[in-house]
LUMKEKOL-327257 format. One line per 10 residues: their letters; for each residue x, y, z of N, C-alpha, C. Coordinates in steps of 0.001 Angstrom, whole numbers. Example, Ala and Ser with C-alpha at 12.3 -4.5 7.8 and 13.67 -1.06 7.14 Angstrom:
<recs>
AS) 13190/-5690/7800/12300/-4500/7800/13200/-3300/7800 ~ 12850/-2250/7080/13670/-1060/7140/12900/30/7870
</recs>
This chain:
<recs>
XXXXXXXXXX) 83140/115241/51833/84460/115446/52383/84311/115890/53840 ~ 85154/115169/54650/85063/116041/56102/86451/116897/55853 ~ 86054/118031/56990/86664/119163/56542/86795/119988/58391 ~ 87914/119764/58821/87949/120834/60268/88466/121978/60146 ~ 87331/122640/60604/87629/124628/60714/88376/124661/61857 ~ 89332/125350/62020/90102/125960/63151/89609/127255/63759 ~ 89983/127714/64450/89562/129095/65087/89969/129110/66343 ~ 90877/130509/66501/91151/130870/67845/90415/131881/68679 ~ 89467/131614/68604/88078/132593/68918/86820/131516/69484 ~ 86120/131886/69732/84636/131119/70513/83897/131003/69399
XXXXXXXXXX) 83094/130007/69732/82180/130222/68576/80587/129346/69037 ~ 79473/130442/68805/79190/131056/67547/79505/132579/67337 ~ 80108/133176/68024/79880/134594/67966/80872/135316/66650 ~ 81037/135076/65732/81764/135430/64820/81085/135008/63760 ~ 80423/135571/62771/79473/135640/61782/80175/135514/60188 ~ 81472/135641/60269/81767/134990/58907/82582/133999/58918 ~ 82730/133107/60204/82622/131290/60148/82039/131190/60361 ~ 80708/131260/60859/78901/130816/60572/79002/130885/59272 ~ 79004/131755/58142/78702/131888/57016/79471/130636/56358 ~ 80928/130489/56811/81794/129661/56276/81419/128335/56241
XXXXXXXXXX) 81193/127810/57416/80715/126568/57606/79452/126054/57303 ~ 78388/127132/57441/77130/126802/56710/77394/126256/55620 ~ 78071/127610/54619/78346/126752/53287/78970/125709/52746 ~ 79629/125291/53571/80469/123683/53432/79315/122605/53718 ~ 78648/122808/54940/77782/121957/55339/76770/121927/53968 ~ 76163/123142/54029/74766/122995/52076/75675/122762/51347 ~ 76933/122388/50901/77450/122091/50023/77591/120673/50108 ~ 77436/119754/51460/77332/118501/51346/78050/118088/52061 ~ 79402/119140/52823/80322/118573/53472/80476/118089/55152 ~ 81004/117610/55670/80677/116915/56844/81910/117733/57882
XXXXXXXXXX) 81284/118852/58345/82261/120143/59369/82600/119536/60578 ~ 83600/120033/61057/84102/119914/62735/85002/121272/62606 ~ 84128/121996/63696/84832/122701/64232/85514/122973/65672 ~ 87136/123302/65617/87803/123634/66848/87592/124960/67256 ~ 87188/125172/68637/87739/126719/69214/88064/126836/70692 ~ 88169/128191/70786/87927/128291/72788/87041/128139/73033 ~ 86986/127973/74211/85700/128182/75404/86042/128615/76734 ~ 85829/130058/76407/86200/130888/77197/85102/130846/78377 ~ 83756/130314/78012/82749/130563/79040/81824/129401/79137 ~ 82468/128600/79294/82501/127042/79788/81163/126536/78859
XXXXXXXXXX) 81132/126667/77971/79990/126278/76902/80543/124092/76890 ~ 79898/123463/76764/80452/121896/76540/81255/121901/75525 ~ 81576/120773/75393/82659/120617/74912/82703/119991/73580 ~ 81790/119366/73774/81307/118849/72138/79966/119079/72035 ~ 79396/119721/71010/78210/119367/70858/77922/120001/69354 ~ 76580/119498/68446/76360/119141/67204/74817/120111/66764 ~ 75449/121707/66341/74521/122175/66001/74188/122636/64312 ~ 72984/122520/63787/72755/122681/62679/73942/121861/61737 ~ 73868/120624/62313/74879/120296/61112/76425/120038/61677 ~ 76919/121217/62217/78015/121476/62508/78633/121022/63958
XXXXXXXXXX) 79482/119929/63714/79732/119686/64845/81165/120029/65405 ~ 81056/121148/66759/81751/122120/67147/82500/121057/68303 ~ 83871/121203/68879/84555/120715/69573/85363/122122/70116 ~ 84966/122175/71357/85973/123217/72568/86821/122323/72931 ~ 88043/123538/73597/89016/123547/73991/88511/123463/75265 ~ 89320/122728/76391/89192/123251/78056/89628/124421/77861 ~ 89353/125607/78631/89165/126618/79493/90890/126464/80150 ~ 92216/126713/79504/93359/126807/80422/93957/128163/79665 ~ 94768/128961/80893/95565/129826/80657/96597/129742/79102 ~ 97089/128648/78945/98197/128433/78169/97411/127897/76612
XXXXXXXXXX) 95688/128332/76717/95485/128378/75555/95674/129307/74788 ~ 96007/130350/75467/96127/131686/74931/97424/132059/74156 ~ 98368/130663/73953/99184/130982/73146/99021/131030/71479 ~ 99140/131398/70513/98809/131277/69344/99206/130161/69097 ~ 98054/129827/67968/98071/128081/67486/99597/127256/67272 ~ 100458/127686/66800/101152/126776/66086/102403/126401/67420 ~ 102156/127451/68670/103459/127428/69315/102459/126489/70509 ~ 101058/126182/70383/100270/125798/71897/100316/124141/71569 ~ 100947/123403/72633/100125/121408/72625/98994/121258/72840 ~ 98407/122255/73435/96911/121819/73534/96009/122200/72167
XXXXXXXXXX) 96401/122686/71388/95936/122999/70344/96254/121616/69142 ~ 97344/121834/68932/98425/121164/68146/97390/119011/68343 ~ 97460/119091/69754/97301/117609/70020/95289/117655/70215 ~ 94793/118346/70146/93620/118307/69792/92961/118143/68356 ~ 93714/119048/67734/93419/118945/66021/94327/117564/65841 ~ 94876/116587/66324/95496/115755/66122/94473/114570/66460 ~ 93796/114685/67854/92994/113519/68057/91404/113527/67510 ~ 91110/115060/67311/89973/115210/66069/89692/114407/64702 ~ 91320/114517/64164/91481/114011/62859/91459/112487/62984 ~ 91913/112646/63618/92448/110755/63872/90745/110133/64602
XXXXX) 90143/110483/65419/88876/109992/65870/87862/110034/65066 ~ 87737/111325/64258/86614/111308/63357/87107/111006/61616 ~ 88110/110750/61319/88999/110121/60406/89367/111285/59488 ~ 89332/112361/59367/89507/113576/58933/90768/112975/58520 ~ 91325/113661/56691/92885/113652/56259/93040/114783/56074
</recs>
C-alpha cells in the first residue's frame, strides 16, 4: 500500500514519525512523506526507504494545514504523481 504521512514539522527531527514510518516501511509499505523545510534541506529526496517531499521555505506556510494552498495543493500533486488513493 502507498501511504503519505503528513507533518507540520521538519523532518527527521521528531522521533515518533521516524518510528512511525519505519514501521510502515518493515511492514512492506511504500511511504511519502510531506513536511517543512525550514532550513533549506532539498526537496525531495529518498532515505532508508522513505521517501520525504519538502515544502518551499514561504512565510504563508505557517498557516495550519487545512486553511494553507500550499499545503492543500501539494498533498494533491503527491497523490496524483505518485498514484497514492
Amino acid at each position: 500500500m502507498k501511504i503519505l504521512f503528513v507533518v507540520q514539522f521538519k523532518y527527521p527531527y521528531e522521533v515518533r514519525t521516524y518510528k512511525e514510518v519505519k514501521s510502515l516501511i518493515n511492514s512492506g509499505h511504500e511511504v511519502h512523506l510531506l513536511c517543512r523545510n525550514p532550513t533549506g534541506l532539498p526537496l525531495e529526496e529518498e532515505v532508508g526507504g522513505l521517501k520525504i517531499h519538502r515544502l518551499e521555505n514561504k512565510k504563508l506556510l505557517s498557516q495550519p494545514l487545512p486553511f494553507s494552498f500550499f499545503w492543500q495543493r501539494k498533498i494533491f500533486d503527491i497523490c496524483r504523481v505518485q498514484n497514492i488513493n
